[in-house]
C-alpha positions in Angstrom: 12.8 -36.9 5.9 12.9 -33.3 7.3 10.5 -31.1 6.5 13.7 -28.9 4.3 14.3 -31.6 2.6 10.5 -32.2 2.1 10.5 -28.9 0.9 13.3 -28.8 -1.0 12.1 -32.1 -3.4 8.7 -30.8 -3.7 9.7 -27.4 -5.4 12.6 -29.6 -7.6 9.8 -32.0 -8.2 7.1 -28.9 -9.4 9.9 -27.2 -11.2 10.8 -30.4 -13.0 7.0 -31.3 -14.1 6.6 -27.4 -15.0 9.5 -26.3 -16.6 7.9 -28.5 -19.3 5.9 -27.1 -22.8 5.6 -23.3 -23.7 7.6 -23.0 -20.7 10.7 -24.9 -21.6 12.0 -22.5 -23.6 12.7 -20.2 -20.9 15.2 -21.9 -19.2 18.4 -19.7 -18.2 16.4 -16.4 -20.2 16.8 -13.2 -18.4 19.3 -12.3 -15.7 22.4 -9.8 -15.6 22.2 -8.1 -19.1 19.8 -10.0 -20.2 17.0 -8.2 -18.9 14.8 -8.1 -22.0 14.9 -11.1 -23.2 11.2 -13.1 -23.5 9.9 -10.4 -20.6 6.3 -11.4 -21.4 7.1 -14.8 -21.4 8.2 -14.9 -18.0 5.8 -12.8 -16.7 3.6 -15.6 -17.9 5.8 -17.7 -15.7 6.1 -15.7 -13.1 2.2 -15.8 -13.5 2.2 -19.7 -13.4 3.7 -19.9 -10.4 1.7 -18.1 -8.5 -1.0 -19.9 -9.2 0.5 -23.4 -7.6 1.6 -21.3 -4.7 5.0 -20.8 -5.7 6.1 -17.3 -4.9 6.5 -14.9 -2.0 6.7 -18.5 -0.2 9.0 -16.6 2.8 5.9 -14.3 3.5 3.8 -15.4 6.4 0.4 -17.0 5.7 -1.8 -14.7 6.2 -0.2 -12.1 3.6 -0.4 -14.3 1.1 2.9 -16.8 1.8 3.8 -20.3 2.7 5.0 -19.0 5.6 8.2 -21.0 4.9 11.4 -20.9 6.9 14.9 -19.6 6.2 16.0 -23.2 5.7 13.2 -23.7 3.7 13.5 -20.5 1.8 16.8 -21.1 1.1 15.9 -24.6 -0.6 13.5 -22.7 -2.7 16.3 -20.5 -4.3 18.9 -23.3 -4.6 16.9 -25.3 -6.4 15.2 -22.7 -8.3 18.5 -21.6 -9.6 19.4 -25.4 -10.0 16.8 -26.0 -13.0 18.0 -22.9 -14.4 14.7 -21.6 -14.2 14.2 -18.1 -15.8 15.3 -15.0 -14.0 12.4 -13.5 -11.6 10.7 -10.1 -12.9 8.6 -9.7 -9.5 11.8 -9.6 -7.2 11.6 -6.2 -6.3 7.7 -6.4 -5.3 8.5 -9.9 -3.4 11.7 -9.4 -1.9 12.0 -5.9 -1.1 8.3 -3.9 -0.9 6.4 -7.0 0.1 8.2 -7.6 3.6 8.9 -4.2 4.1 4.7 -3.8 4.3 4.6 -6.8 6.1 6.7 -5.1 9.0 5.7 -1.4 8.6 2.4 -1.4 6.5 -1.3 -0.8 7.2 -3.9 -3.0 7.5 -5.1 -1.1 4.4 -1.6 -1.5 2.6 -1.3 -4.8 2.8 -4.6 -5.6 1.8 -4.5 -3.3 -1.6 -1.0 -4.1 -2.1 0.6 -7.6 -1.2 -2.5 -9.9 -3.1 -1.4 -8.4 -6.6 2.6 -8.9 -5.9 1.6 -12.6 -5.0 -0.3 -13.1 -7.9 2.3 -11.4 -10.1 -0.2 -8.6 -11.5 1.9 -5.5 -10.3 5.0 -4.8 -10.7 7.3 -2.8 -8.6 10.5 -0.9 -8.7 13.1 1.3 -6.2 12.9 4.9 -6.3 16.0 5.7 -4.2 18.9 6.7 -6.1 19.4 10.6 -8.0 21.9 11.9 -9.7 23.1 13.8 -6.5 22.4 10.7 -4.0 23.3 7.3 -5.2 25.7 5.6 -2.6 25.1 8.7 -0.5 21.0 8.0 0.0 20.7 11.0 2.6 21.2 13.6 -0.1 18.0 12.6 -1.7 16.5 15.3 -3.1 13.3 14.7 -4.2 10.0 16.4 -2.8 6.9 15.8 -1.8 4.1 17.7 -0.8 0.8 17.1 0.9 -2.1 18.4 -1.0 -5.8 17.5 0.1 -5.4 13.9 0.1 -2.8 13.6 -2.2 1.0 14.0 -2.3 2.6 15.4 -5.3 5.9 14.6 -5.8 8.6 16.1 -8.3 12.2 15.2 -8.8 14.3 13.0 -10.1 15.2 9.3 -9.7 17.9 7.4 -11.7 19.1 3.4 -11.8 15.6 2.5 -11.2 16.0 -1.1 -12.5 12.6 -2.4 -14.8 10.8 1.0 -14.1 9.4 1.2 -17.8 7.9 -2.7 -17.0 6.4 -1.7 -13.5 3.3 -0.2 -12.4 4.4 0.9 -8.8 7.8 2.8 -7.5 8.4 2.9 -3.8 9.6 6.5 -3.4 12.2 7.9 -1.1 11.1 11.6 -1.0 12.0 14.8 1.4 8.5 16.0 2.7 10.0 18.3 5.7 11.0 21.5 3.9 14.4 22.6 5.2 15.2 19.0 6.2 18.5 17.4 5.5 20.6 14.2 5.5 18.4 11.2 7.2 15.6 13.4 8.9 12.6 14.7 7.2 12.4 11.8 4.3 9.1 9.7 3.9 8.4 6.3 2.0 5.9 7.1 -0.4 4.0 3.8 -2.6 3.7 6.2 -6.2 2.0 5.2 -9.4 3.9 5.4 -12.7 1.2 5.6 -15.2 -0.2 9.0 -14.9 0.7 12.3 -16.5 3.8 14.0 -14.4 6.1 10.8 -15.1 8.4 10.0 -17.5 10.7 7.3 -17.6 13.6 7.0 -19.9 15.5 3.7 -20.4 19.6 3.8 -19.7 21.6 2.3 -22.4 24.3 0.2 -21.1 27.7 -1.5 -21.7 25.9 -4.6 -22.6 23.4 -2.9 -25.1 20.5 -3.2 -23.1 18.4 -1.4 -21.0 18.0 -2.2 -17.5 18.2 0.8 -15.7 15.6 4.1 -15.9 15.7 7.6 -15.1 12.3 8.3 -14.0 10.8 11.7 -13.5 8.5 12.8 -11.3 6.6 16.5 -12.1 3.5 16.9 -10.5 2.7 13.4 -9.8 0.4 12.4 -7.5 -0.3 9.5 -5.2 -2.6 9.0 -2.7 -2.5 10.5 1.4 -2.5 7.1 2.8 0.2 5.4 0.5 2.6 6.2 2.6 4.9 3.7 4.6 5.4 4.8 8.2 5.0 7.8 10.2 5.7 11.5 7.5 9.4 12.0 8.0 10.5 8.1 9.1 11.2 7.2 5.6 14.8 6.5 6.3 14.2 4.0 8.8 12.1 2.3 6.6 14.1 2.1 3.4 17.0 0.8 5.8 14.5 -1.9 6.7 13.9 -2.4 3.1 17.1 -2.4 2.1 17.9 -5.5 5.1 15.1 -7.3 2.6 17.5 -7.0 -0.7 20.5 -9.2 0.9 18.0 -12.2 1.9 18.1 -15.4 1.8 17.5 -14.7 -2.5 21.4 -14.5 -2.3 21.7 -17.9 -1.9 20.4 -18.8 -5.2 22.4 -15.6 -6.6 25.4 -17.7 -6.1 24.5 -21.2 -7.5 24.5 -18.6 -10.3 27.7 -18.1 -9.9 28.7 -21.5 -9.4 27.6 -22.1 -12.8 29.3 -19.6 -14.3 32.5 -20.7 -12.7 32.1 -24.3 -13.3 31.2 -23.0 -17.6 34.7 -21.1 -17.1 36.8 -24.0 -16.0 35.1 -26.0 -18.6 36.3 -23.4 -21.2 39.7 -23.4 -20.0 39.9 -26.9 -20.5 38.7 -27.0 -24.0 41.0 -24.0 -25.5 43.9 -24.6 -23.6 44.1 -21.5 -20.9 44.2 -24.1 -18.1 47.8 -24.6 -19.2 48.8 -21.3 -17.6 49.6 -21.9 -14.2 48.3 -18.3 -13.4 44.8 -18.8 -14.8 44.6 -22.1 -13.0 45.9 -20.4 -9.7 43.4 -17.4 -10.5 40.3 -20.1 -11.4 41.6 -21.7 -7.9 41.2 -18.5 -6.0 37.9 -17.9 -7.6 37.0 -21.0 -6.3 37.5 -20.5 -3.1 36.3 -17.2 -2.7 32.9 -18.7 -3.9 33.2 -21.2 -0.6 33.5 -18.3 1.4 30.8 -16.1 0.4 28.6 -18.8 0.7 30.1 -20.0 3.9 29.9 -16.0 5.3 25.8 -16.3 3.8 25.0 -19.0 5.7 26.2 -17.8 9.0 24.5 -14.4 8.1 21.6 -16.1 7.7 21.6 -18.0 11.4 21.6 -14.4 12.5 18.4 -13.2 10.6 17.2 -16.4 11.9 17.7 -15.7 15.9 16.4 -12.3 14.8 19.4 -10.5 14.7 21.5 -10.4 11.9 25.5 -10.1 12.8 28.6 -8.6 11.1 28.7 -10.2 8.9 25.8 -9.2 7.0 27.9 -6.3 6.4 30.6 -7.4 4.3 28.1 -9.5 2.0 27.6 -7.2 -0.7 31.5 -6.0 -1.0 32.4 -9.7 -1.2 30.4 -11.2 -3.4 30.3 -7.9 -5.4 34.2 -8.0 -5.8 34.0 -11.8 -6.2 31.9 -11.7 -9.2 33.8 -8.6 -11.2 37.2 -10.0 -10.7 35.2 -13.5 -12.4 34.3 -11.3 -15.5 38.0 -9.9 -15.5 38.9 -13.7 -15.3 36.8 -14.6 -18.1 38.0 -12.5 -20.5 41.9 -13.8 -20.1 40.6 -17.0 -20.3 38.5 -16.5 -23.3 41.5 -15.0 -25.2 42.5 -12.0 -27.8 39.0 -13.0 -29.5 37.0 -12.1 -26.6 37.0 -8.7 -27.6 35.0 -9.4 -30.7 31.7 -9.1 -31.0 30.2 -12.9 -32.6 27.8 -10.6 -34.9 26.0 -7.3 -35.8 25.7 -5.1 -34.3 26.1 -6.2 -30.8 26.3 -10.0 -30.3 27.6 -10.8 -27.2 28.4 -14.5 -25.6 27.8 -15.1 -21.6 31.3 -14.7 -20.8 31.1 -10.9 -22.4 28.6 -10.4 -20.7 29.4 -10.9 -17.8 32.8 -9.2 -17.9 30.7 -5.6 -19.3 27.5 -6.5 -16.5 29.8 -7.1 -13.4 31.3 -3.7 -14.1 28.0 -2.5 -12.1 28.3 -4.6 -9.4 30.4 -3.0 -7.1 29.0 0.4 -7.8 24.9 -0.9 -7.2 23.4 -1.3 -4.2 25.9 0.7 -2.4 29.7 1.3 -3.9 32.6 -0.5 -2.9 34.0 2.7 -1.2 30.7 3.6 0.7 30.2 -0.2 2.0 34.1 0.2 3.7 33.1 3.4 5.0 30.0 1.7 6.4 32.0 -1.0 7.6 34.5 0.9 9.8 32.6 3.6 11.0 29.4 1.9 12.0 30.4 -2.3 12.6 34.1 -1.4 13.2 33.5 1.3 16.0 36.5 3.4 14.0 36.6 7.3 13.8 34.4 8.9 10.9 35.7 9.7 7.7 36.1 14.2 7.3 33.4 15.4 5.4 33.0 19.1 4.3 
């Protein structure tokens, strides 16, 4: 047996044995608008693991890891996602901050910092997004300046996703006054509980709250938490941002799988399969499903051989398209009831859900429009769109 497939049936075998007691419970809690649900609980989990060695298992060795491989990684989210294990609330810390110290970190950093993401004690979220400089990143506006052996930062950050659950914020920030666009920006690692920030939960279509605004007035953090060389920021959070579309998206779409496979099942039962355009529409979601993982795995042989292709550039607008056109989908299959509430004052069902959640997709992480413009103009080779 290979050492994947090793892998692969010893984390089904430890999710199997664990997913077992207190724990059982959580299966398929959190997730996509479901953010709040049993949050302590699955911090316990989260918790659990790491105490049998069970996350950050990409990380090399020494930083805390398993020092596992893409194949093996990739194993880990599959079947993670297979035993509808509870939705990860340390994926910002592991997936995007801890690699991105791993490459451009201190000695220092990555000794005060990576141990408590392993161990699931600190919690981390994104500080890139304003109100000014969502899709566009290089308008940030927010400042910091060095003080003594402090910076203090003040501005304003917004979609920080789990902000009012996390201890840390990695903090795009302009410290060059005068600077614009990409240059003059540095990475800063910020404390959130301290006077000079306020964070203030965003109500959403699906009732809950997983985004923040977050405020920073006079906060402080200290000289040396900061990622890089003052005024390389953007380089880094480019790296970071090469972190979010891992080899975690793999197990994203066994999520969707299910979700698919729930929908067909449902069209079955209440008779929407008999309309040859739902069946040619579930059909067509089918495929695309094949494709996007078909396009991950060949994205992945490039992160493997160390550099990732094209292809890792239409990732996000695929599966991102893929999975709101599936929420579209599921309300026409649900029928004229689907736009009922099951109860007070705000009950929703998965398939709701996921119609209001996937709303967000294509306008996180980089909006549909921005991702084409990225695509033509920088993988494409084609003439720059006119900007004022």
């Amino acid at each position: 047996m290979s050492s994947v497939e090793e892998f692969r049936a010893e984390i089904r075998g430890w999710l199997a044995a664990n997913l077992t007691g207190a724990f059982a419970s959580l299966r398929g809690r959190g997730g996509p608008g479901r953010e709040h649900e049993a949050f302590a609980e699955r911090l316990e989990w989260e918790r659990h693991m790491a105490a049998a060695g069970w996350t950050c298992v990409g990380w090399p060795e020494e930083s805390g890891g398993r020092g596992a491989t893409i194949e093996q990684q990739v194993a880990f989210h599959e079947e993670y996602a297979l035993a509808d294990a509870p939705a990860r609330v340390n994926h910002i810390g592991e997936q995007l901050l801890g690699p991105t110290l791993v490459a451009f970190g201190t000695p220092e950093q990555r000794a005060r910092f990576l141990p408590p993401i392993v161990a699931a004690e600190e919690l981390w979220c994104q500080g890139y997004s304003e109100p000014d400089a969502g899709s566009d990143l290089a308008n940030v506006r927010t400042r910091a300046v060095r003080e003594g052996d402090d910076w203090v930062v003040a501005g304003q950050k917004t979609w920080t996703s789990l902000a009012h659950e996390s201890q840390w914020c990695f903090v795009l920030a302009r410290t060059e006054p005068g600077s614009s666009r990409h240059k003059g920006l540095s990475y800063l690692l910020v404390p959130l509980d301290q006077p000079g920030v306020e964070i203030r939960p965003i109500t959403q279509l699906t009732g809950t709250s997983e985004f923040n605004e977050v405020f920073f007035d006079g906060a402080r953090t200290r000289a040396e938490h900061i990622v890089g060389a003052p005024g390389d920021g953007w380089r880094v959070a480019m790296a970071t941002l090469g972190f979010e579309r891992g080899v975690s998206t793999l197990g994203q779409q066994v999520g969707f799988r299910r979700e698919l496979e729930t929908l067909i099942e449902l069209a079955k039962r209440n008779g929407a399969a008999d309309d040859p355009l739902i069946r040619d529409r579930l059909a067509r979601a089918w495929t695309g499903l094949e494709t996007i993982r078909c396009n991950a795995l060949r994205m992945l042989d490039g992160v493997a051989a160390g550099a990732p292709g094209p292809e890792a550039s239409i990732g996000k607008i695929f599966w991102a398209t893929w999975h709101r056109e599936l929420g579209e989908l599921a309300m026409d299959v649900r029928g004229a009831d689907g736009m009922l509430a099951a109860g007070k004052p705000y009950d929703l069902d998965d398939r709701q859900r996921l119609f209001l959640f996937s709303r967000s997709d294509t306008i996180y992480a980089g909006s549909n429009e921005i991702q084409r413009n990225i695509i033509a103009e920088r993988v494409l080779g084609l003439p720059k769109e006119s900007r004022p």
